[in-house]
C-alpha positions as CSV (number, residue, x, y, z in Angstrom):
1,X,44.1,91.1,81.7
2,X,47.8,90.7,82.0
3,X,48.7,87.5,83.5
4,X,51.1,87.4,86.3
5,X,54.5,85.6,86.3
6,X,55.0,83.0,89.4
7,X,57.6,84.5,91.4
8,X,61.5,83.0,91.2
9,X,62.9,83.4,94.2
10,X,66.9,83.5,94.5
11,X,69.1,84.1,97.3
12,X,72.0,86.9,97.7
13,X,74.4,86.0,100.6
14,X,76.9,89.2,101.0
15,X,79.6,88.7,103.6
16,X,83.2,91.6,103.8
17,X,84.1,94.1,106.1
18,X,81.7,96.9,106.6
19,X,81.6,100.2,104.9
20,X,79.2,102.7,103.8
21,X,76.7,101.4,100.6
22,X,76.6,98.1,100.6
23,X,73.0,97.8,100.7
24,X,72.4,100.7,98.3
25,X,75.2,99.3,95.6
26,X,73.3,96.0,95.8
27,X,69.9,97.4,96.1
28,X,70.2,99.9,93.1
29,X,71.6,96.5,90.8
30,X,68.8,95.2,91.6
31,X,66.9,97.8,90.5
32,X,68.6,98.8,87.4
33,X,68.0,94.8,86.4
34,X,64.0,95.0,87.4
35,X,64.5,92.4,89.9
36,X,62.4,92.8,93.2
37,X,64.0,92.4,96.8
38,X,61.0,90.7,98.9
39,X,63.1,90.7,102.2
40,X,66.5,91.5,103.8
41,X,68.4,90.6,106.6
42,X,71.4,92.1,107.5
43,X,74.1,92.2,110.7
44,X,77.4,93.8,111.5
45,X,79.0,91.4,113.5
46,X,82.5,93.0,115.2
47,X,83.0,95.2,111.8
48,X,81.7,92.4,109.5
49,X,78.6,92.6,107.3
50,X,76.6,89.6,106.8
51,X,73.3,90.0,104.6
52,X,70.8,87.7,102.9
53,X,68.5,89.4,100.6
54,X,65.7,87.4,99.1
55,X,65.0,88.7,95.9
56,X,62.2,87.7,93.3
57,X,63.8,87.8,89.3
58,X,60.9,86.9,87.7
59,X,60.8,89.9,85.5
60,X,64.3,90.6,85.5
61,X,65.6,92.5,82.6
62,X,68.5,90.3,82.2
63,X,69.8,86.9,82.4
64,X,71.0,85.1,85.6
65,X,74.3,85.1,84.2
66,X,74.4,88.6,84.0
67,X,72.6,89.1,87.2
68,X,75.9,86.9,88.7
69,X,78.4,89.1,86.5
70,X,77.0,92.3,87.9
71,X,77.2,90.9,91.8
72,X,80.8,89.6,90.8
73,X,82.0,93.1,89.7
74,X,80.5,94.5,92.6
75,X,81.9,92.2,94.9
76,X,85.0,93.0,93.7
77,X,84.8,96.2,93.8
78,X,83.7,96.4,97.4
79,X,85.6,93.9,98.3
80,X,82.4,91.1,99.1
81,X,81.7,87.9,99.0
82,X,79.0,87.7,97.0
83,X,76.5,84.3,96.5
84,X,73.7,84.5,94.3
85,X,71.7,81.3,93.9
86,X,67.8,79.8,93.3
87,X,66.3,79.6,96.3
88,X,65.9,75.9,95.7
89,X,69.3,75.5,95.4
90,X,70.4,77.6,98.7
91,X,67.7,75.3,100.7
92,X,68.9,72.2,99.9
93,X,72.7,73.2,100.5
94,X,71.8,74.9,104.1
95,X,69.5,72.1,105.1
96,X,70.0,70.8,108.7
């Protein structure tokens, strides 16, 4: 029986003016790298997209470094702002 990696959680933040394919850009990087997306939340607010994805990279096909070059190149591509961090990490710096 194949044993099961814990999951690693990281979070995406995505914030830039809205436009059609964000979401599918980022979701098909994600894909292409194996990495699941466990949850989303995403808002246009007065023409500009903010989105958190939640995304488990326990069985990602490549490195978190690459994972960051990838979102970097999109980002400027698409013109995003583009954070990509342990979810460990993101809790600690958005703590209340």
């Amino acid at each position: 029986m194949a044993r099961q990696k814990a999951p690693q959680i990281c979070i995406m933040t995505v914030t830039g003016a809205d436009r059609v394919g964000i979401i599918a850009k980022l979701a098909n990087a994600m894909a292409d790298a194996n990495i699941n997306i466990v949850d989303v939340n995403q808002k246009i607010m007065e023409d500009y997209f903010v989105m958190t994805m939640a995304v488990d990279i326990a069985r990602a096909a490549i490195t978190m470094d690459k994972i960051k070059k990838q979102l970097d190149k999109i980002g400027k591509e698409m013109a995003l702002n583009i954070a990509f961090q342990n979810e460990n990490i993101f809790k600690v710096m958005h703590r209340v």
